[in-house]
C-alpha positions in Angstrom: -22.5 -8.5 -10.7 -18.9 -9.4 -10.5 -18.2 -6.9 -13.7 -19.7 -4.3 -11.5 -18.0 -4.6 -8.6 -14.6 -4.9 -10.0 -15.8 -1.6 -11.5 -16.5 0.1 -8.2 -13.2 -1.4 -6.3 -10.8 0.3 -9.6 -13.0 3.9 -9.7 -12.3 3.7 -5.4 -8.6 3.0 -6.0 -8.1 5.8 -9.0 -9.7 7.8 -6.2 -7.3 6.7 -3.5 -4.4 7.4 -5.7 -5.4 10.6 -7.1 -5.3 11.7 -2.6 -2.4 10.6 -1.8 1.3 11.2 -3.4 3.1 8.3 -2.0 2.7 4.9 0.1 3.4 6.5 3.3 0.8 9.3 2.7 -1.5 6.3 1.8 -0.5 4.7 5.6 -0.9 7.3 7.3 -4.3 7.8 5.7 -5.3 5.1 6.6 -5.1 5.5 9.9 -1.4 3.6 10.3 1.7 5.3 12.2 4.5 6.2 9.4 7.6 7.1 11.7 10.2 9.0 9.8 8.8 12.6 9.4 7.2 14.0 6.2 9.5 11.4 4.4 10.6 8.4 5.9 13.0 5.6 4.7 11.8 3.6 2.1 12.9 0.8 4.3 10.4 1.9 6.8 7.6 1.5 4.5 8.4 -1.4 3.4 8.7 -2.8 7.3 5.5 -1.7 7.7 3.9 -2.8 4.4 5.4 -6.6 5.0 4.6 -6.2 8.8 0.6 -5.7 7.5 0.8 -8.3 4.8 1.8 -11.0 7.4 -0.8 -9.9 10.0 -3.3 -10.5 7.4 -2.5 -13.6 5.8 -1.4 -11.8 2.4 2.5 -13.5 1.2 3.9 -12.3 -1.6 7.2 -13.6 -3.4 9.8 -11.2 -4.5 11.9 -12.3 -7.2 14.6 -10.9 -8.0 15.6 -10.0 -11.8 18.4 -12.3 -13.2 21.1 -9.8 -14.9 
């Protein structure tokens, strides 16, 4: 059952990233204002990606690579 279902959520997201060329296209798909134009700041993105992730619980550390 679990086998299955991972199936079905990976064939959805080659699906999902097949539609749209970048993360703001993906945002704005899904329904979420993208300021910025056609192509906004990374920055932007990113403000809004972090802004959703807190709003829903999800925290993820960034680490930064040592040189």
């Amino acid at each position: 059952m679990k086998e299955q279902l991972r199936a079905e959520v990976r064939k959805e997201l080659e699906k999902i990233e097949l539609r749209y060329r970048d993360m703001a296209s993906l945002l704005r798909g899904l329904g979420i204002h993208v300021g910025g134009g056609p192509y906004p700041m990374p920055r932007e993105v990113k403000w809004i990606l972090l802004n959703l992730c807190l709003k829903n619980g999800l925290f993820f550390l960034h680490l930064k690579p040592l040189n």
